[in-house]
TIRO-745698 format. One record per residue (C-alpha): chain; x, y, z. Coordinates in steps of 0.001 Angstrom, whole numbers, padded with zeros to 6 digits. Example, Ala and Ser with C-alpha at 12.3 -4.5 7.8 and 13.67 -1.06 7.14 Angstrom:
residues 2
 unit       x       y       z
    A  012300 -004500  007800
    A  013670 -001060  007140
END
This chain:
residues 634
 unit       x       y       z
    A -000758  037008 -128480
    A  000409  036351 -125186
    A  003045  038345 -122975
    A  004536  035280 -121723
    A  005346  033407 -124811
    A  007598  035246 -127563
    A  007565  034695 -130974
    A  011200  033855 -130562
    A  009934  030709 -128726
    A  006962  029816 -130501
    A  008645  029575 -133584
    A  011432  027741 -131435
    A  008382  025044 -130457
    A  007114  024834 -133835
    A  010898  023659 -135422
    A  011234  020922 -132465
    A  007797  019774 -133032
    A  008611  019643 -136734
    A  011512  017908 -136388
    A  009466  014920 -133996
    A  008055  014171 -137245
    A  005064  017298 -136210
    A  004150  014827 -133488
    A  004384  017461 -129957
    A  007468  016793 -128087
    A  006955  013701 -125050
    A  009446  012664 -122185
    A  009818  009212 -124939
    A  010694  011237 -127875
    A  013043  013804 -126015
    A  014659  010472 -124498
    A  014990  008418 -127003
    A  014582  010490 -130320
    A  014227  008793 -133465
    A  016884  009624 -135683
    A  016779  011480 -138898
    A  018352  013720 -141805
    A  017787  017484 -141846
    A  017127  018724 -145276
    A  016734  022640 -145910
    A  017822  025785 -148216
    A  019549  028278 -147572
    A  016370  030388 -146353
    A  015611  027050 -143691
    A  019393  027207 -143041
    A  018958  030820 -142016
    A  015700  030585 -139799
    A  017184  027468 -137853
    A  020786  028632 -136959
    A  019531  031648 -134456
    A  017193  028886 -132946
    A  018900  025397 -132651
    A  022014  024607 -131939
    A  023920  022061 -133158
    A  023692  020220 -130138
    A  019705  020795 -129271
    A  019594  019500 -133079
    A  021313  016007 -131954
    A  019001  015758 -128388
    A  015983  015870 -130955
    A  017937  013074 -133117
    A  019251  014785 -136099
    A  022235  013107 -136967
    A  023195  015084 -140369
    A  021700  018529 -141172
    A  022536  018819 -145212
    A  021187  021765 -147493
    A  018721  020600 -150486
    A  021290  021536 -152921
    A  024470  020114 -151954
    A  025367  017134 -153276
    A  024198  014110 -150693
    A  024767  010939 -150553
    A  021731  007737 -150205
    A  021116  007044 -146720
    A  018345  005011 -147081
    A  017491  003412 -143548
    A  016819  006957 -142537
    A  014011  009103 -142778
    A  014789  012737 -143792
    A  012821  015568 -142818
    A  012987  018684 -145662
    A  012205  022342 -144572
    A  012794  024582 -147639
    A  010898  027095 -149053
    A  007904  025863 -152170
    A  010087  027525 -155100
    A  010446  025624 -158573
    A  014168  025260 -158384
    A  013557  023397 -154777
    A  010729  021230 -155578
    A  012512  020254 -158846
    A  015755  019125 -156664
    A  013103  017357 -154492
    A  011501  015243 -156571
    A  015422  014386 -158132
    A  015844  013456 -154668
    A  012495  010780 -154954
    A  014058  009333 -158509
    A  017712  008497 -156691
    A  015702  007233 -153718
    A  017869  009290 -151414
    A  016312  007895 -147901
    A  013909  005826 -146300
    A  010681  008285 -145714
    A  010180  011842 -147005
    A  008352  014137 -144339
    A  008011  017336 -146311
    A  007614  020767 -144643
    A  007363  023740 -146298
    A  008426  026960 -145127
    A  005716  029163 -146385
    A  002002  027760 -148128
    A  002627  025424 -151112
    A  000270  026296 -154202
    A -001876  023688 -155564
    A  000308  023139 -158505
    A  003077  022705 -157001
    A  001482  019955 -154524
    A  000374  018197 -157663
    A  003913  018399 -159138
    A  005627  017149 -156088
    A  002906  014262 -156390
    A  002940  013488 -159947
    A  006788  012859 -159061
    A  006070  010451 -156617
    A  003970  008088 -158626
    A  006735  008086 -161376
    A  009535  007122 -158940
    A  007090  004898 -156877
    A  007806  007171 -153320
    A  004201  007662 -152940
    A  004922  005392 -149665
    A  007927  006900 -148654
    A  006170  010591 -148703
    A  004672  010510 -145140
    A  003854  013834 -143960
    A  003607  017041 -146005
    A  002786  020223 -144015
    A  002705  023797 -144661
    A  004573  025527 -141528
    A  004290  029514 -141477
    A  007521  030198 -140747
    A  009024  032443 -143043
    A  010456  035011 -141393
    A  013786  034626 -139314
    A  013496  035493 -134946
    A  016726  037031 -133595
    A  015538  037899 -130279
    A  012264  037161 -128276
    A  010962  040785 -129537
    A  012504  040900 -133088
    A  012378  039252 -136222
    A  013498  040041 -139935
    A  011959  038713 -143525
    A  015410  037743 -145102
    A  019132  037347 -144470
    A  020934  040832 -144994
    A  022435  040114 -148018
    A  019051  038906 -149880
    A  018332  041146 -152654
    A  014596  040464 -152969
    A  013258  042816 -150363
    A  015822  045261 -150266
    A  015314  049337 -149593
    A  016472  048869 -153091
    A  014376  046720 -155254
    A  011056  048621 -153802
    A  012738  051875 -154608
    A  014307  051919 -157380
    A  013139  054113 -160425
    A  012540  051408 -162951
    A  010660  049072 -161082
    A  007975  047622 -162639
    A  004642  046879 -160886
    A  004672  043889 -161154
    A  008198  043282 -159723
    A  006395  045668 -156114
    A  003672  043726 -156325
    A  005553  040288 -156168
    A  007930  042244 -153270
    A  004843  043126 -151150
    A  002704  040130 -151567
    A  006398  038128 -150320
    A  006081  040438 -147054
    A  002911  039849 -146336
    A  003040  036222 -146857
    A  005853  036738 -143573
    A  003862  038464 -142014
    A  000344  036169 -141937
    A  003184  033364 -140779
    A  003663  035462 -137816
    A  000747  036359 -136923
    A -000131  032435 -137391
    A  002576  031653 -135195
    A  001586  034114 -132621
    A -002082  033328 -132763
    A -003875  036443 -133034
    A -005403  038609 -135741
    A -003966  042107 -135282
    A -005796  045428 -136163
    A -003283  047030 -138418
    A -002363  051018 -138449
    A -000256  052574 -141276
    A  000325  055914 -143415
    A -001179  056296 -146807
    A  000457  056591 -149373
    A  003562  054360 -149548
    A  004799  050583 -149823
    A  003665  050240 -146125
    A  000248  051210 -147203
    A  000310  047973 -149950
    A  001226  045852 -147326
    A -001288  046855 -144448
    A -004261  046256 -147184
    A -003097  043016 -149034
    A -002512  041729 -145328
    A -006216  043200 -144305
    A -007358  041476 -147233
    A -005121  037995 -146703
    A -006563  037444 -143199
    A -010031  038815 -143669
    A -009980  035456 -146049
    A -008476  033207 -144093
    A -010347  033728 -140387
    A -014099  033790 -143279
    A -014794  030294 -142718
    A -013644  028752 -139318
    A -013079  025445 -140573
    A -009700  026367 -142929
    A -009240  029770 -140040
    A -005393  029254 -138972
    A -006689  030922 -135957
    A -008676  028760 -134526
    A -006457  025827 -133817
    A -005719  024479 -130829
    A -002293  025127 -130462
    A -003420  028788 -131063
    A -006030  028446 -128667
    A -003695  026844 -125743
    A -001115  029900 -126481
    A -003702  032768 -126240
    A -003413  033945 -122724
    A -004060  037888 -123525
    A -007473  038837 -124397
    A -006580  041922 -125987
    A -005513  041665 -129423
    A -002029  043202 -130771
    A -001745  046047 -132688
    A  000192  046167 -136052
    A  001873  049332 -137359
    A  003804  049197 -140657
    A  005796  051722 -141545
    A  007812  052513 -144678
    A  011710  053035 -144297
    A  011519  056296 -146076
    A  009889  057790 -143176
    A  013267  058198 -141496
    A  016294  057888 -143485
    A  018410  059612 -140752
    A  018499  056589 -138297
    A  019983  053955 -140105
    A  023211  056199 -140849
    A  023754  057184 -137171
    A  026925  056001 -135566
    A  025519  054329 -132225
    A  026522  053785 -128530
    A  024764  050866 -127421
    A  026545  046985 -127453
    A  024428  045013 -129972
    A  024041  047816 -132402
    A  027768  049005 -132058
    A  028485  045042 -132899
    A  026616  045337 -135667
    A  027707  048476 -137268
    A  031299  047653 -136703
    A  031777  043799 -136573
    A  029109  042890 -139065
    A  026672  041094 -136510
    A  024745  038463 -138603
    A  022245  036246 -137647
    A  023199  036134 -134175
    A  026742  035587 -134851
    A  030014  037819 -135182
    A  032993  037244 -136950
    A  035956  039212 -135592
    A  040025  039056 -136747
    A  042137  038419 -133730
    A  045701  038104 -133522
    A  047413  035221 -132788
    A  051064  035162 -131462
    A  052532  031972 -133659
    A  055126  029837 -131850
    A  056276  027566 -134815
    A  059563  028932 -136404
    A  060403  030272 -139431
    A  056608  032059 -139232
    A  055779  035451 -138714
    A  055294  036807 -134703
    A  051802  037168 -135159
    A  048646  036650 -137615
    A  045242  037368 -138864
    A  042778  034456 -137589
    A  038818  034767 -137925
    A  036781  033575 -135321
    A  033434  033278 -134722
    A  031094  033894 -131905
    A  027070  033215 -131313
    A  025421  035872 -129280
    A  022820  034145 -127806
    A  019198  034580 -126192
    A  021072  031482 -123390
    A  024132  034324 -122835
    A  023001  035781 -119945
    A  025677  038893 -120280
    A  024280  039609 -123370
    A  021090  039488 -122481
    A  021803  042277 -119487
    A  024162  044388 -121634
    A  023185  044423 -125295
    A  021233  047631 -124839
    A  024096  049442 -123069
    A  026466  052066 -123667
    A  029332  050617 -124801
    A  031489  052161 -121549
    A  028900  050322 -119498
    A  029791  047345 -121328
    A  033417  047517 -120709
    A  033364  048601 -116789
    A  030586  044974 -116207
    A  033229  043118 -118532
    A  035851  043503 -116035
    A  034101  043274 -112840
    A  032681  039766 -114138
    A  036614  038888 -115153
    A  037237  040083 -111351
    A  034374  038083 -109444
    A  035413  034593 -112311
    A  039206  035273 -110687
    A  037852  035146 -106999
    A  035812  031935 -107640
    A  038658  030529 -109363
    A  041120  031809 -106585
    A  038597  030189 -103628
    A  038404  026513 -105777
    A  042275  026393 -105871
    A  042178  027600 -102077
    A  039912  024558 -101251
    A  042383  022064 -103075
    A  045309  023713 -101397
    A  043443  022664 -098168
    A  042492  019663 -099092
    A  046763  018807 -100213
    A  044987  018886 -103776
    A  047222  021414 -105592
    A  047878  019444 -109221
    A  044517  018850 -111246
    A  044874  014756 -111347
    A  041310  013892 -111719
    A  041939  010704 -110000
    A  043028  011977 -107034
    A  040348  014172 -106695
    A  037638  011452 -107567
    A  039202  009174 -104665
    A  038576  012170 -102031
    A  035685  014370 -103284
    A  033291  012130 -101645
    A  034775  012464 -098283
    A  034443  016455 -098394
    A  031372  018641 -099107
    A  033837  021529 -099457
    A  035733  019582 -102485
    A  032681  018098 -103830
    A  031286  021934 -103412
    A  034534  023214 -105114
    A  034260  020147 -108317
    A  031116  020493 -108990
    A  031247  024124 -109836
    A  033883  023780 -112161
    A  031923  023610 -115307
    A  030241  026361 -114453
    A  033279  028694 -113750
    A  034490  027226 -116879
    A  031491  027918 -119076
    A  031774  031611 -117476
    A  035325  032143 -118440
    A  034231  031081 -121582
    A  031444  034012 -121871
    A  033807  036125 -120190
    A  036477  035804 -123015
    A  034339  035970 -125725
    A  032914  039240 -124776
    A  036820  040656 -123678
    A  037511  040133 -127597
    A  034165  041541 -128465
    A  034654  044502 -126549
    A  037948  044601 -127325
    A  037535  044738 -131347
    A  034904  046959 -131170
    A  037326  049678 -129390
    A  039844  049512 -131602
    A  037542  050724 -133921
    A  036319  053188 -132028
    A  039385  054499 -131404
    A  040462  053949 -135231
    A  037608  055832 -136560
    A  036732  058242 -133358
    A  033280  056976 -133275
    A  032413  058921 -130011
    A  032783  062325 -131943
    A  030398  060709 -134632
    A  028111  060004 -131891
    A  028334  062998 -129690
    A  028045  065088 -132901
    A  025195  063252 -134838
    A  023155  063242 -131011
    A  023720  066993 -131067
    A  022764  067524 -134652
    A  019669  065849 -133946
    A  019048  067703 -130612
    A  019686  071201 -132393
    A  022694  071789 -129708
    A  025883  073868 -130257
    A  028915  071682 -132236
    A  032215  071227 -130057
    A  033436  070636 -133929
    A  032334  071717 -137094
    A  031172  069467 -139882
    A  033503  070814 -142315
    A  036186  070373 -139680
    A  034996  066686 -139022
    A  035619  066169 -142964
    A  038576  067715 -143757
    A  040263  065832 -140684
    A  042288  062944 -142176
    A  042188  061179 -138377
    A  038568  061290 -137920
    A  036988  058353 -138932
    A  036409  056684 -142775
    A  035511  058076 -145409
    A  032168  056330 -144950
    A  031947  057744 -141411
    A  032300  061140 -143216
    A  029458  060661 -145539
    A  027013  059261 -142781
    A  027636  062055 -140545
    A  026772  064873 -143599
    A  023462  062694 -144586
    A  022207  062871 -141063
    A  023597  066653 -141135
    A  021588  067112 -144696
    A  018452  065257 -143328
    A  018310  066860 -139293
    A  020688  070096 -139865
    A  019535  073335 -139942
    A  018476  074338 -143488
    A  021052  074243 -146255
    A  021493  075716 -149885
    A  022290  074009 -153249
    A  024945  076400 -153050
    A  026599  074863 -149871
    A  025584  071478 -150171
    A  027484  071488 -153493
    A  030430  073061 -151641
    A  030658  070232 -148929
    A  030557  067735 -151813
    A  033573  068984 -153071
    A  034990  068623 -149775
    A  033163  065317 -149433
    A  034925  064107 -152518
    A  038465  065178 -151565
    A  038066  063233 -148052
    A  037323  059957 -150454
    A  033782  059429 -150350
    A  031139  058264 -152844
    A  028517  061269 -153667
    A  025965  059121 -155424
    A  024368  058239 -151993
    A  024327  062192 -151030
    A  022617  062775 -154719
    A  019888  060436 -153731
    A  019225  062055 -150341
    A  019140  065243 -152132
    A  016450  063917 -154001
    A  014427  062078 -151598
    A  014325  065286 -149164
    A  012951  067337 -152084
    A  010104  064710 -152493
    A  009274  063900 -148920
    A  006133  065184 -147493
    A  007005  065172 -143898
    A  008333  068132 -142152
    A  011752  066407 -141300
    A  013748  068598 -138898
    A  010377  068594 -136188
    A  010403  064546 -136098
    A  013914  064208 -134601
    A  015096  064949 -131312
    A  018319  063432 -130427
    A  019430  062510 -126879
    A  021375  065296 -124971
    A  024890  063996 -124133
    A  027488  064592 -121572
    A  031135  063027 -120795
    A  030891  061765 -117124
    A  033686  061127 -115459
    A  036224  058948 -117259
    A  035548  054889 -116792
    A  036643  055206 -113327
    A  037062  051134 -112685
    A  038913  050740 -116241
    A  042027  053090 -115276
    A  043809  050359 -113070
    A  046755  048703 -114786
    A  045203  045272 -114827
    A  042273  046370 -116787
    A  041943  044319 -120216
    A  040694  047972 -122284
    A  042743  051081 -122713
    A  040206  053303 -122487
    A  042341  056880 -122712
    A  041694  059064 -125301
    A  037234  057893 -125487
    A  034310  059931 -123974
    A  032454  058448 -121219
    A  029149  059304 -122815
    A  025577  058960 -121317
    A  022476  059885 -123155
    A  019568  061497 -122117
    A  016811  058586 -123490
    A  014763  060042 -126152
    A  012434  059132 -128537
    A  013210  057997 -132756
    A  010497  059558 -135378
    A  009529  055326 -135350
    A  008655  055587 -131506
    A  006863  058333 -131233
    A  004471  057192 -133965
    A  004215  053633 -131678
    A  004018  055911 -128680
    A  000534  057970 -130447
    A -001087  054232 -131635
    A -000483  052166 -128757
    A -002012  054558 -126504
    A -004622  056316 -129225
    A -003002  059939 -129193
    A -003776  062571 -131579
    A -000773  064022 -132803
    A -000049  065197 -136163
    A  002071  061956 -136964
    A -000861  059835 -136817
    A -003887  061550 -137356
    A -004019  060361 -140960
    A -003161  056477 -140953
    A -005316  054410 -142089
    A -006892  051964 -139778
    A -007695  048155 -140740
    A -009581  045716 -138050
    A -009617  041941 -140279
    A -012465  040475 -137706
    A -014777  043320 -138891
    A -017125  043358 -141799
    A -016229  046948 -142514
    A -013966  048935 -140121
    A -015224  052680 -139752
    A -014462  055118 -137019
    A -017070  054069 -134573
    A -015867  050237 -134557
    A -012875  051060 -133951
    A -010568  049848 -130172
    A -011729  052539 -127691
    A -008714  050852 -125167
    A -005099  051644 -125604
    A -002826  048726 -126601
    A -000736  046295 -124222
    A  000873  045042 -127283
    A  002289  045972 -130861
    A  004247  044691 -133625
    A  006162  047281 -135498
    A  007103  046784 -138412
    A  009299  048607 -141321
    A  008821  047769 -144866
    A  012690  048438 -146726
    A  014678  047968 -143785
    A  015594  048363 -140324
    A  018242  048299 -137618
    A  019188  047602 -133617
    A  018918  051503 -133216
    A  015295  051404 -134037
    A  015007  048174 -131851
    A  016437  049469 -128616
    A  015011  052774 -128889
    A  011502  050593 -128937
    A  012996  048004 -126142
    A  013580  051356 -123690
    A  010513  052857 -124466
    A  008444  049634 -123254
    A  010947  049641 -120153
    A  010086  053367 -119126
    A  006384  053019 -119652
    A  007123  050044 -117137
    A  009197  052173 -114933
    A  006858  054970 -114863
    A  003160  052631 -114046
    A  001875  053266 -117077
    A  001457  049258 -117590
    A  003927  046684 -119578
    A  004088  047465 -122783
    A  005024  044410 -125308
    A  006358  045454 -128329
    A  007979  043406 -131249
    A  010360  044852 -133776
    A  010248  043606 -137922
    A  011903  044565 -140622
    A  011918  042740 -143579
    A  016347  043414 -143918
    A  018342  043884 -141083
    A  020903  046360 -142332
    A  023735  048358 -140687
    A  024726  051343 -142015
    A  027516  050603 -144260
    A  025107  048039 -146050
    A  022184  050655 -146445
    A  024495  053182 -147629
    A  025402  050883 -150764
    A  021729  050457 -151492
    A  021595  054302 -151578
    A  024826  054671 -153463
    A  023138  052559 -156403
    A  019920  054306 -156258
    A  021849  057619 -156869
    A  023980  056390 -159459
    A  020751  055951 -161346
    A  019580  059016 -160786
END
C-alpha cells in the first residue's frame, strides 16, 4: 500500500481499465475509444457516480450508461460492458438479456467474486441462446465497496438496509442473518485490500461484530495469499503499485464503542453538509428560491438543485475540514479576488475599444495583442471559478439558515463542553424547554450525548427529562435504547471522551461589510481546541504500539504468518492504517482521523496515512431512526 496512490484512484484506474474492455488504458484507446453500452445495478450505479463523470465516461467511449433493470432497448452493433453485482435476480436479468440478443458482445464484470454456480448458470444460458460468441470477457473485479475521498470509503449507499447499525443489532437476529452480514463486509473488505495490494495485519477488540470480521477476514486472506499461483497479491499490477515496504495496519472497530459521536452537532464544512443538507455520495441537494418572472405565478418558489462536491474542486478540497466561519470568511475573499480578475479582463477590452462581448470582434484582434489574447484565454477559467464560487455561496448559504433556524452553535458549544466536563453557559433542561432552540431532533441528540458523556444520572432524573423530552416533541424510543445499551456496555464511558475546549473569537471580522453574501449576526465565531474521538485514540495506541488500557486487550491477526503469537508480532510502529467501523460511521470520525495524521505531520513525528471505512455512511438524523426502531423493540 503505497502513500502516493489512494484507493480513491486505484479503484478510479481499475473502472477505466474495465471499461477499455480490461485492456490498460493507451494514447490509441484514450484517442480514439471504442464505443460501448454501460450496463450496471444500482450498487455499480453507486460506486461509479463519485468516480466518473459523465463526461470522463464519454472520453473512454461510453455512449449510453443504462441500469440492468430498466427496460433497454437492442442495440446490437454495440458491445455492452455489465458491472453489477453476482446476485440471482441480476444474473437472471442477464441471461434475459442473452435470449433478446440485446447487443453485439457481452464483456461481463462482476462487482464482487462470482460462485461457481452461478458461472455455470450464466453459461448454461449462453449455449441455449447461442451467445457463447458474443460473451467475450468475464472478470471478477474487487470492487465492492464505494471511495468518496482518496482516504475514505463506505460498504453501501446510506439508505441500504443490509449492513445497517440495525440489522447487526437488533434483538431477534438470527445467526445466520450476522453471519451472512459479516461475511458481506469482509468480502468489501478483501476487495480493498486487493485493490490496494497489500495484506494488512489486522487489530480489533474481542468480543463484538468487529471481532467476526477481523477473523473471517484473517481466515479469507490466509487462503487466498496459500498458494501463489491463485494469490490476488501477487499480480503485477499489485506489484507495480507497491511502493511502501511496510505493510498497513487494519483496525476494526464496532460502532457500539462510541455511540456519542454520531449524534454530535458538528462545526466543520463537509460534515455540517452532511448533517444538514443530506450529503450523499458526493452530491448535495439543496432548495433554493427562485424569484419567477412569468405572470400570474407566485414571487418566488421552491426549486431543488443539485451539486457534486468533488475530489477536482479545489475549494473543497482546502475547506471541507474547516469550521464553518472559516468557510464563509475564504467564500468571500475568493468572490472578491473572481471580481478583480473579472474587473482587470473588462479593463483590458475597455483598452483595447472592446467593451461589448461580440466574439467576432474579438477573434479579428486577439491575435494582434498578448494583453487580449492574455485577457481571452483566461475566460474559461474565471468562468469555471465563478461557477465553484456560486455553488459554494448557496452551500454556505443553506447551511446557515439552518444554523440559524435550529441554533446549531449552542448545540455545538454545549455538546463540546459536555464532552470536555466544562461549566454550561445553558442548562440542558433550559436547552429543551426552549421552543427557539433547535428541533425536536436537535433536542434528543443533545440529551443522548448528555446521557452517554454527562456526569452520572439517576432513573429518577432521566425519567424526569423524558417527560420534558416528550413535551418538546421528541421520540423516546431512541433514549430507551441508549438506556439500555449504557447498562450493558463494558467500557468505562465518561474517561474515553474529551471534547475540544471552545471559545467565541472575535465576530467574522471580514463578513460584517454590507456587501458580504452571509448575515452572520446573531452566530458564534467558534474555534476548537483539536482533540482526540474515543476512535483516534485507539488508532493513536496501534499505529504507534502504545500500551494504554484501550488496547491492551485486542486481538492481533498477521495473515502472512503460520500462527501469529506475541513474539512474531511488528516491533515498528505503523506509517499506515485503515480504520474501519463495523455498523456505521460519519465525517466527524473522518476529520478527527484526517487532523490527527496532519499534526503527527506538523509535529515530525513522520506522515501518517490513514484511511477511513465504514460499512454506512450515516448522519445523525439517519442513525437516530435506526436507534428509534431498536428501542421500539425493546
Amino acid at each position: 500500500m503505497s502513500s502516493t496512490v489512494s484507493l480513491l484512484q486505484r479503484q478510479t484506474e481499475s473502472l477505466k481499465q474495465m471499461l477499455n474492455f480490461n485492456q490498460p488504458l493507451s494514447k490509441a484507446s484514450i484517442s480514439e475509444p471504442q464505443w460501448k453500452v454501460l450496463v450496471y445495478d444500482n450498487f455499480g450505479q453507486s460506486v461509479i457516480s463519485p468516480l466518473l463523470t459523465v463526461k470522463e465516461l464519454r472520453d473512454i467511449g461510453v455512449t449510453l450508461h443504462l441500469l440492468l433493470d430498466s427496460d433497454r432497448e437492442p442495440i446490437q452493433d454495440v458491445p455492452a460492458i455489465y458491472f453489477i453485482m453476482p446476485t440471482d435476480d441480476n444474473i437472471r436479468r442477464l441471461c434475459k438479456d442473452f435470449q433478446n440478443q440485446l447487443y453485439e458482445s457481452y464483456s461481463l464484470n462482476f462487482i464482487s467474486a462470482i460462485s461457481r454456480q452461478k458461472l455455470e448458470d450464466i453459461a448454461l444460458a449462453a449455449i441455449q441462446t447461442n451467445a457463447v460468441t458474443q460473451v467475450s470477457k468475464v472478470f471478477d473485479q474487487y470492487l465492492n465497496f464505494i471511495s468518496l475521498e482518496d482516504d475514505m470509503f463506505c460498504l453501501c449507499h446510506q439508505n441500504a438496509e443490509s449492513l445497517s447499525y440495525y440489522s447487526i443489532n437488533k434483538g431477534d437476529v438470527k445467526d445466520v442473518e450476522i453471519e451472512g452480514i459479516m461475511d458481506s463486509i469482509v468480502d468489501s473488505l478483501f476487495s480493498v485490500f486487493v485493490t490496494l495490494g497489500s495484506i494488512p495485519v489486522i487489530r480489533c477488540p474481542r468480543g463484538n461484530a468487529a471481532e467476526m470480521v477481523a477473523e473471517k477476514l484473517d481466515k479469507k486472506l490466509r487462503e487466498n495469499s496459500r498458494d501463489a499461483r491463485s494469490s490476488l497479491f501477487t499480480g503485477e499490477g499489485v506489484q507495480a503499485g507497491q511502493i511502501s515496504f511496510q505493510r498497513p495496519l487494519l483496525v476494526v472497530l464496532d460502532r457500539n464503542m462510541d455511540l456519542a459521536t454520531p449524534f454530535h452537532h458538528t462545526w466543520t464544512y463537509q460534515a455540517l453538509a452532511h448533517d444538514v443538507l443530506d450529503l450523499s455520495l458526493n452530491r448535495v441537494e439543496i432548495h433554493e428560491t427562485v424569484d419567477s418572472k412569468s405572470p400570474g405565478r407566485t414571487p418566488s418558489q421552491k426549486k431543488k438543485r443539485a451539486y457534486d462536491l468533488s475530489s477536482t474542486d479545489r475549494f473543497w478540497q482546502t475547506h471541507k475540514g474547516s469550521p464553518f466561519p472559516m468557510v464563509a470568511e475564504a467564500v468571500q475573499e475568493e468572490l472578491e479576488s473572481y471580481k478583480m480578475q473579472e474587473d482587470e479582463v473588462r479593463r483590458l477590452k475597455r483598452a483595447m475599444g472592446l467593451e461589448g462581448e461580440n466574439d467576432s470582434v474579438i477573434s479579428m484582434v486577439s491575435d494582434n495583442t498578448a494583453k487580449l489574447t492574455y485577457a481571452v484565454s483566461s475566460l474559461p477559467e474565471l468562468l469555471e471559478k465563478k461557477r465553484l464560487i456560486d455553488m459554494h455561496t448557496n452551500v454556505a448559504t443553506a447551511i446557515l439558515e439552518q444554523i440559524k433556524a435550529r441554533k446549531l452553535d449552542i448545540y455545538f458549544e454545549t455538546e463540546e463542553k459536555l464532552m470536555n466536563k466544562s461549566t454550561l453557559d445553558k442548562s440542558i433542561l433550559d436547552i429543551i424547554q426552549d421552543s427557539d432552540t433547535g428541533t425536536s431532533e436537535d433536542k434528543a441528540r443533545l440529551f443522548i450525548i448528555n446521557l452517554i458523556c454527562g456526569t452520572q444520572m439517576s432513573e429518577r432524573e432521566i425519567d424526569e427529562y423524558s417527560v420534558e423530552l416528550e413535551k418538546a416533541g421528541c421520540e423516546l424510543a431512541s433514549i430507551q435504547y441508549i438506556r439500555r445499551w449504557k447498562s450493558y456496555s463494558k467500557m468505562s464511558l465518561v474517561s474515553s471522551y474529551g471534547g475540544g475546549e471552545t471559545k467565541t473569537i472575535n465576530m467574522f471580522s471580514k463578513l460584517m461589510s454590507q456587501a458580504s453574501q452571509f448575515a452572520m449576526e446573531g452566530v458564534k465565531n467558534l474555534v476548537v481546541k483539536k482533540h482526540k474521538l474515543p476512535i483516534t485514540k485507539v488508532v493513536d495506541s496501534l499505529m504507534d504500539l502504545k500500551s494504554t488500557a484501550e488496547v491492551n486487550d485486542y486481538r492481533y491477526f498477521d495473515p502472512k504468518l503460520l500462527r501469529s503469537t506475541d513474539t512474531t508480532r511488528s516491533k515498528a510502529p505503523f506509517q499506515e492504517a485503515v480504520v474501519f467501523v463495523v455498523g456505521g460511521g460519519n465525517y466527524i470520525e473522518y476529520q478527527n482521523l484526517v487532523d490527527y495524521a496532519k499534526q503527527s505531520k506538523d509535529k515530525g513525528i513522520g506522515l501518517k496515512h490513514i484511511t477511513y471505512g465504514c460499512s454506512q455512511l450515516l448522519n445523525a438524523s439517519q442513525f437516530l431512526k435506526q436507534l428509534e426502531k431498536l428501542g421500539k423493540e425493546i
